[in-house]
N, C-alpha and C positions, 0 to 999 in steps of 0.2 A: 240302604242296599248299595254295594260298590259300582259303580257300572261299569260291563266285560267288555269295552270296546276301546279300538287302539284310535278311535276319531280325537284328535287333540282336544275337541270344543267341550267343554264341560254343560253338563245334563243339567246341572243344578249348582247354585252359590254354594260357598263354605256356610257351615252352619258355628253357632258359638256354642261352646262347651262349658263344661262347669266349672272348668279351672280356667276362664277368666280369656281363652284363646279361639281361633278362629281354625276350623280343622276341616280337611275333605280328604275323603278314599275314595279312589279305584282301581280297577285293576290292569295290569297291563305286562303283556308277556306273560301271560299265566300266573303272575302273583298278583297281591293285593298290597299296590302303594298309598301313602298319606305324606302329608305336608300340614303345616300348625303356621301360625301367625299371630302377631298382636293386633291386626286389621282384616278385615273382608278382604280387601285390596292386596294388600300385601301378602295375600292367603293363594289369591289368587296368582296373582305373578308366579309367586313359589312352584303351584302344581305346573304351569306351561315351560320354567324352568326343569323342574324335574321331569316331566316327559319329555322335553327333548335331550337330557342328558342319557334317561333309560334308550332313547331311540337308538342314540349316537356311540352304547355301547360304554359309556363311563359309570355307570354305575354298577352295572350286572354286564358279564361278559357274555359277549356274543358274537357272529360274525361280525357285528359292522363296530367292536370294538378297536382302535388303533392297535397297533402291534405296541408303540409306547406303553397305551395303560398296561396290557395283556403283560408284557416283560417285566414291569416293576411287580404287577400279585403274585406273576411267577417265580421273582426272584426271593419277594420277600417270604412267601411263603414254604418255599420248596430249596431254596438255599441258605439265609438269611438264616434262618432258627439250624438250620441242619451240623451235623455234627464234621466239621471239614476244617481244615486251618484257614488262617487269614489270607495267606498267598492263593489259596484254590478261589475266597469270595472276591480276592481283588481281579483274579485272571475272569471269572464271570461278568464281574462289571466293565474292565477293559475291554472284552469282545463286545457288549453289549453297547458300551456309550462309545465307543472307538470306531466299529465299525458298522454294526447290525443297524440301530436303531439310526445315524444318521442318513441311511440309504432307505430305509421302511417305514421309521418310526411314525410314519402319516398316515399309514395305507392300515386299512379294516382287516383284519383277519383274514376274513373271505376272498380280501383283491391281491394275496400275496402267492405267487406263483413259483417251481420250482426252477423258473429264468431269474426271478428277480435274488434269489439266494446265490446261482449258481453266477452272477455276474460280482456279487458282493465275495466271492470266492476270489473270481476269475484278479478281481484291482490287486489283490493280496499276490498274486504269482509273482514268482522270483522269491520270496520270503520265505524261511524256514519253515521245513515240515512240521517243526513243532506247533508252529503258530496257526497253518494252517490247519491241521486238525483239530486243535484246540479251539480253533473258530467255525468249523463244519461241527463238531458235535457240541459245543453253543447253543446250534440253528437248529441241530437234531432235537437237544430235551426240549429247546422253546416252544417249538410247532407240536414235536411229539405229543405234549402233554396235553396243549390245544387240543390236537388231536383224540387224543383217547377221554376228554371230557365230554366232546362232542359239540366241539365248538365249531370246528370245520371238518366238512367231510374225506378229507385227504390231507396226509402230512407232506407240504410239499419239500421238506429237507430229506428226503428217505433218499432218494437217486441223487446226492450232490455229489459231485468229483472231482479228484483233488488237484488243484492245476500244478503246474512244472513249480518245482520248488530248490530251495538252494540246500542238502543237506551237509553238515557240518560232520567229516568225518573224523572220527578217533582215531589215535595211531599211539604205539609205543614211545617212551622215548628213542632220537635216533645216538648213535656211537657217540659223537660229540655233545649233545646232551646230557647225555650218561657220564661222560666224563667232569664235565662242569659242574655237573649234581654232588658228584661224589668227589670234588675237587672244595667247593660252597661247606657241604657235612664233615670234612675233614678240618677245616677251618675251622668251623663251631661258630661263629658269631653270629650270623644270621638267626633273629628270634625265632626261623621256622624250620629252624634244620632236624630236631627232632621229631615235628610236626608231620612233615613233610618224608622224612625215614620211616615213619614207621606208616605212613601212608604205602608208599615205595614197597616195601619189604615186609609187611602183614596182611596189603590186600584190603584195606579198610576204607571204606568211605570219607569224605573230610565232615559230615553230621557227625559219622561216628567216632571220627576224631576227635570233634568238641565237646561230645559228651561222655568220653574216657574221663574214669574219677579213679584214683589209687586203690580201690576197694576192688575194683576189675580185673590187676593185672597179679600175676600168682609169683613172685620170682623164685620160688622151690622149686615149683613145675614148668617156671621159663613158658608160660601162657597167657592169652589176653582175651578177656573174657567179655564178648561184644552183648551188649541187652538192652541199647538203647541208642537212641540218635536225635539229636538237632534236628528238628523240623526247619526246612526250609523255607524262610519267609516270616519270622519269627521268631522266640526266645524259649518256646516248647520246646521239652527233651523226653519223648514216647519212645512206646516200643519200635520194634523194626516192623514196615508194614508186612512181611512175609515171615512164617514162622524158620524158614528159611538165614533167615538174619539174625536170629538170635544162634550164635559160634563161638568154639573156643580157636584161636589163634595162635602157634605158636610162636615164640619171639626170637631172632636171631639172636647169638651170645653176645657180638659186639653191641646190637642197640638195648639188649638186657642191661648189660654194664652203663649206656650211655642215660636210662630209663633211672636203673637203680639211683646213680650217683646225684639226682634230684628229686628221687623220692620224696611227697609229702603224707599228709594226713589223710586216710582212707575218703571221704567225702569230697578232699578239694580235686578240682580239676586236674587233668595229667598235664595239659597245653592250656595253661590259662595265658590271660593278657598281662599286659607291664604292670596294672594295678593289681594283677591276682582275679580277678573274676574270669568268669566263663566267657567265650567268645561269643559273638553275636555275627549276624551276618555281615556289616558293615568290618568289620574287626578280621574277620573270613578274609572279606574282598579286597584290604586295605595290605593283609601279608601276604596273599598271593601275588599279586599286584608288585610288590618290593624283592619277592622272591622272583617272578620272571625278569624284572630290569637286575638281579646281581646275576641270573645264568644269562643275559646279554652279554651285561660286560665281560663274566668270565669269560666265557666261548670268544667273544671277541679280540680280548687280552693275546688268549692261547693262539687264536692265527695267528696279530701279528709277532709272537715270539716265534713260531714255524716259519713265518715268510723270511724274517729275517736273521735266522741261523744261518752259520757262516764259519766255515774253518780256520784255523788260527794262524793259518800259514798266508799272507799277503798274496805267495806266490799265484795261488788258485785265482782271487780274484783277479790280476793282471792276465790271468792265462784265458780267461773267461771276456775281457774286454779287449785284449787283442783275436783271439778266432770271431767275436761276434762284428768285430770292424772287417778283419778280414771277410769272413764271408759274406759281409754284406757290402764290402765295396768294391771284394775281389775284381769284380767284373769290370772293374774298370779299365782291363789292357786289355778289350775290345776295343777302347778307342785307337789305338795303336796297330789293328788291323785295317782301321782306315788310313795309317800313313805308311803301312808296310803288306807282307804277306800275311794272309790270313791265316796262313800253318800254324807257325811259331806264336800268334794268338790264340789261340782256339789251345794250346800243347799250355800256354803259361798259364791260363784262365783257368785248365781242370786244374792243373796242378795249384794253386792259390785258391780255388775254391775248396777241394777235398782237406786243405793244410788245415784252412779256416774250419770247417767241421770237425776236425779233429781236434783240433784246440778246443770247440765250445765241449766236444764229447767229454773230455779229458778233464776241462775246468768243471760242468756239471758232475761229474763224479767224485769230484773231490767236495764238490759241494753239497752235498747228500744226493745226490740225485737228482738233482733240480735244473731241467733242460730250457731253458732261454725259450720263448714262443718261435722261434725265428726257424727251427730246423722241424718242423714239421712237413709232413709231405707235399701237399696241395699247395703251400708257400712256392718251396723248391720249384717245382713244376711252373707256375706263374712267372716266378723270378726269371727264370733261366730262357723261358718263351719269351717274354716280353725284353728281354738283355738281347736274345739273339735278331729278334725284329728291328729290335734298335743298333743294331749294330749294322743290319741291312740297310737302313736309313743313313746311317752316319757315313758309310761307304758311297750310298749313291750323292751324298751332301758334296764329300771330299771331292769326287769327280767333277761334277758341277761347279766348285770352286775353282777348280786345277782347270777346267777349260776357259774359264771369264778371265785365269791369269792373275786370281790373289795371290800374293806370296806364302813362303810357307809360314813363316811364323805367325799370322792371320789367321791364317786355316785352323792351325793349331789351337789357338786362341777361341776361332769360333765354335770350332767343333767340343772343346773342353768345355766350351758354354753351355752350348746345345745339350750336351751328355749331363753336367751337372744338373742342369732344370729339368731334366728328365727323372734324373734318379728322385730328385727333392718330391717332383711330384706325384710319382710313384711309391715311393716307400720314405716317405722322411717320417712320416707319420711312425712305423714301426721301425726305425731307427730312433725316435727318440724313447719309443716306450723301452727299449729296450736297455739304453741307457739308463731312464730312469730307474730299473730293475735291479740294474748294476750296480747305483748311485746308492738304493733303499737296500743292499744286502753289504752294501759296504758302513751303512751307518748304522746298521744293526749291530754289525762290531764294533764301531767305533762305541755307540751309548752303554754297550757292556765291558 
């Protein structure tokens, strides 16, 4: 007779059996356990072992099972056998052994709270929303299904929330993009240029790109005929998961022509790899990858051939390095208001500053357009404030001299000091980029 009592201390020895073994039943948690042995003894260890593993929730699930065991029967039973790709069973075990079970994986069932979920959210903030969700409904089927077996009386994943996450926005390509793209496609050498066109220009997936076969595309009817795609995270080629996905496509005449003129055999690939087989994901990741560093370089290329365009006439560029000297040193017969009247300074200063503008106007116009940093407003403004301050300085310097009785050509001497270290420290910084501007549009002509 088993005995129905959860007291560890056994009522009665193992008794020996006819097959040569040592055997005792009871029951516990409402079933009926056994344990076998080749000894009384070792019959015996066995049942105080097995009850306290039934206790502790490793054998049969229960509250005071760990979340560890509970997650492995879950997994293997409810995801493991299920019908899912390989990418979905490894994104379940990366939540699982990544995040969930090293923060729980000790706690019973029962001692796991909808704080201790919502903290194992909260470490994850900052990180993509994809990830985050994919790790709150993890936590959801885990407990859920606890749940509805009636292992614990509340699922504490129902109320999780999602914390501040980083999301990765999409966008079109922009103008110069577009241009680098279709500068790469015209070229032709790139292994991903038709790839990648007909990606562009039929609206297709890059799955459904690698699972284009000649049998697909119609070229009487100039269509392309979508029924299938590359699962990702894997070598699977299934339907589209929406009935939605299965479309005809039509194809522009030039990538028709550029599709036609390598036409194969209806089964092979459209975009296979250098050996001819189908793409894989690593093979995906390895030409996209080579495709965004040649739209670097291009795009890169393309400025510096724009920065350093440049008319063919010498003239422009001298006419361009004299206004930008002029207007940036014009200022300097302010100094000459400290050894005379300040009229006929102030009368030669406009007149050599506006000359100087007009030259940079005049040289940027020949130059396509392209205006030197130097004549912009809030410059001007700065320039001319801090020239007339110093010029207020440089006058009361002069006086000051003239009364202690330095001679004049001293004065001269110190006051051209004083103005130069002023200007250097003031603007030499944007005197030399400016130069250098000048320096890089004149070697642009020169290397063509």
């Amino acid at each position: 007779m088993a005995r129905k009592s959860n007291n560890p201390d056994m009522d009665r020895l193992p008794t020996l059996q006819a097959d040569g073994r040592w055997h005792h039943y009871w029951t516990q948690d409402g079933r009926q356990r056994h344990v076998s042995a080749t000894s009384q003894a070792e019959c015996v260890m066995a049942y105080y072992q097995k009850y306290k593993d039934i206790d502790a929730g490793l054998v049969d699930v229960n509250p005071n099972t760990p979340v560890k065991v509970w997650a492995q029967q879950w997994f293997e039973t409810y995801k493991a056998d299920r019908e899912m790709t390989e990418k979905s069973r490894r994104m379940y075990q990366e939540k699982l052994n990544g995040y969930i079970l090293p923060a729980i994986g000790r706690y019973p069932l029962r001692s796991v709270t909808e704080l201790h979920l919502q903290r194992i959210l909260n470490d994850s903030a900052g990180m993509s929303g994809s990830h985050l969700k994919k790790l709150r409904c993890t936590m959801r089927e885990l407990f859920g299904k606890a749940y509805d077996l009636g292992y614990i009386p509340r699922n504490p994943a129902s109320g999780l929330e999602l914390p501040a996450c980083s999301e990765r926005k999409r966008r079109s390509l922009t103008p110069q993009e577009r241009e680098a793209f279709n500068a790469i496609c015209a070229e032709g050498k790139h292994r991903g240029c038709l790839f990648y066109q007909t990606m562009l220009l039929c609206g297709l997936r890059p799955g459904e790109c690698a699972a284009l076969q000649w049998k697909h595309i119609s070229f009487d009817r100039a269509m392309l005929h979508v029924e299938q795609a590359k699962e990702s995270g894997c070598t699977t080629v299934k339907e589209p998961k929406t009935a939605s996905g299965v479309r005809d496509v039509p194809i522009p005449p030039k990538l028709l022509q550029a599709l036609k003129a390598v036409q194969g055999f209806p089964t092979a690939p459209v975009f296979p790899r250098e050996n001819g087989t189908a793409h894989t994901d690593d093979s995906l990741r390895a030409m996209w990858t080579s495709w965004k560093r040649q739209m670097d370089r291009t795009m890169a290329f393309r400025l510096v051939e724009k920065a350093h365009a440049a008319p063919d006439d010498d003239a422009a560029l001298l006419l361009l390095a004299i206004g930008s000297a002029t207007a940036n040193l014009g200022l300097d017969v302010l100094l000459f208001s400290c050894l005379g009247t300040i009229g006929p300074a102030v009368a030669t200063l406009a007149v050599t500053g506006i000359t100087g503008l007009l030259m940079m106007y005049l040289s940027a116009k020949e130059l396509g357009g392209r205006m030197p940093d130097l004549v912009d407003a809030p410059f001007l403004v700065r320039f001319a404030a801090a020239n007339a301050a110093l010029s207020g300085l440089l006058f009361v310097l002069r006086t000051r001299l003239e009364q202690a009785g330095v001679q004049d050509w001293l004065t001269l001497l110190l006051l051209c000091a004083a103005y130069g270290v002023t200007m250097c420290a003031l603007y030499g910084r944007r005197l030399l980029q400016d130069l250098r501007d000048i320096s890089g549009v004149s070697q642009g002509r020169t290397a063509r």
